[in-house]
N, C-alpha and C positions, 0 to 999 in steps of 0.2 A: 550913665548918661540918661538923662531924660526925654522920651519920643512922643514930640507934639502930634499934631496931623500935620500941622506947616512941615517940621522936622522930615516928615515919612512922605512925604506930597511925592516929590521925585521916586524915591524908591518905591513907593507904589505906583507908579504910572510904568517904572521900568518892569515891573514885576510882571504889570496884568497887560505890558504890551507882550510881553516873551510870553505869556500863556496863552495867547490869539493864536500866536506864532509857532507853538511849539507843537511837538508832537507827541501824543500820550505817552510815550514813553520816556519823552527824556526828563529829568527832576529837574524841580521848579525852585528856584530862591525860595527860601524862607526867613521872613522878617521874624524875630524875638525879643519881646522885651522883657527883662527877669524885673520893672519896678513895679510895686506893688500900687496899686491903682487908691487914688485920695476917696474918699467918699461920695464927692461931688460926680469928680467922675463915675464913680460906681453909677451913682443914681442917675448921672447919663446916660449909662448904657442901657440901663433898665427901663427909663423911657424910650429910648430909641428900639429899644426890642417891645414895645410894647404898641409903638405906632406901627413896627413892620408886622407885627399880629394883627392889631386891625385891620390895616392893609390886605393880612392875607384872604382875614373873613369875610371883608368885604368884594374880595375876586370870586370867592367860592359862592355866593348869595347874588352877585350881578347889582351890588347898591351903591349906586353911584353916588347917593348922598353921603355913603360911609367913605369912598374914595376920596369927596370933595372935601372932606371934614381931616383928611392926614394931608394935603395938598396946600405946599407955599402958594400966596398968588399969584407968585414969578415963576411958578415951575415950570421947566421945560425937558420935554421925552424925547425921545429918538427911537422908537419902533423900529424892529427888523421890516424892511419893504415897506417903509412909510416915511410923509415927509416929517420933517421936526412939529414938534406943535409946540406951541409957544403962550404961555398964560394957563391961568385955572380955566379958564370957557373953553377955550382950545384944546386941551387937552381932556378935558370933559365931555365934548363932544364924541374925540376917539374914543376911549372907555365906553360910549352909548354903544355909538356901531360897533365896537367888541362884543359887547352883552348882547346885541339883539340877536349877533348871530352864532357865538358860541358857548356852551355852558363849561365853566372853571368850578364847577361844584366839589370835584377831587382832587384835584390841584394840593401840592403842599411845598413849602418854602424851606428850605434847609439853611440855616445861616453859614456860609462857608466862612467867612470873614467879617469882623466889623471891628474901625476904628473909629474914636469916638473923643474928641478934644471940648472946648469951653462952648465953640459956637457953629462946629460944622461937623458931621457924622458920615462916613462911608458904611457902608453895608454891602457885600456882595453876600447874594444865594443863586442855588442851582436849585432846578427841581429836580427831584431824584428819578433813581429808574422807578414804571410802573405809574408816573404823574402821566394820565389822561386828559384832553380837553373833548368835547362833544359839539360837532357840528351841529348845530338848529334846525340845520333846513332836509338835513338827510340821514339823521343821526348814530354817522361815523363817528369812530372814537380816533383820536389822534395823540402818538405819544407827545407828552412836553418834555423839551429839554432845555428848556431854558436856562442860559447863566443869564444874572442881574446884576446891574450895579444902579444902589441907588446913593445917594446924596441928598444928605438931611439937613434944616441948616434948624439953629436955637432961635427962634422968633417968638416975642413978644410972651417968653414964658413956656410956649409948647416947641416941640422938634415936629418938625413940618416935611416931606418931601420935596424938596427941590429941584432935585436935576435925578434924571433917570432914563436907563437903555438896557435895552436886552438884546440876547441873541438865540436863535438855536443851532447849537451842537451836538448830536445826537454822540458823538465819541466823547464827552467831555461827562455824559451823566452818569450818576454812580449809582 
């Protein structure tokens, strides 16, 4: 059987609602697929791991122009303790006030998951144990534990960030 992203949509929404909900210790569904992946998708994937690279270099350096440059112009975030931002300005704006006030120089992105179809892309990462963020104004170190899910969509040639939210779970990081 062949597993689109359409195919895996539900079972992945069922998957990563019971790992909100679950508790470290109980085991997690795991999706598998033994088909061997066509070229095209290959070289999907490899772009899409190569935008969430840029992505990450540009959290760790604070360059908002390298953020704006993997960002769909529909993209919409959902930040832990913030509202939705909604557009590339809007969401560009939060990333400022991230940067002014925190430093993500250490930071590092572990790909836990990615699914990767003709025209939309899933990526979830955790940062792992040991990912520090650095206050600005008082320069406290704070561990990150973020899980991510971001969503990528095929536009006009590039794989662009489209829809993305985080959280932090400090029992979830490895």
């Amino acid at each position: 059987m062949k597993y689109t992203l359409k195919s895996l949509t539900i079972p992945m929404a069922a998957v990563m609602l019971s790992a909100c909900a679950a508790t470290p210790s109980v085991t997690q569904p795991v999706i598998v697929s033994t088909n061997t992946p066509s070229a095209t998708q290959q070289a999907n994937e490899a772009a899409v791991r190569a935008v969430m690279q840029r992505y990450q270099q540009a959290m760790r350096t604070a360059d908002v122009d390298g953020i704006a440059s993997v960002l769909h112009p529909d993209v919409v975030t959902t930040f832990q303790d913030r509202l939705t931002a909604k557009g590339k300005a809007q969401v560009l704006q939060n990333y400022q006030g991230t940067f002014s006030a925190m430093d993500f120089g250490t930071i590092d992105y572990v790909i836990d998951d990615i699914v990767v179809d003709d025209q939309l892309a899933m990526v979830a990462t955790i940062h792992p144990v040991g990912s520090y963020v650095t206050n600005k104004k008082d320069g406290s170190r704070h561990l990150d534990h973020n899980r991510e899910l971001f969503i990528l969509k095929h536009s006009q040639g590039d794989w662009l960030i489209y829809r993305y939210m985080y959280n932090q779970t400090p029992e979830q990081a490895r």
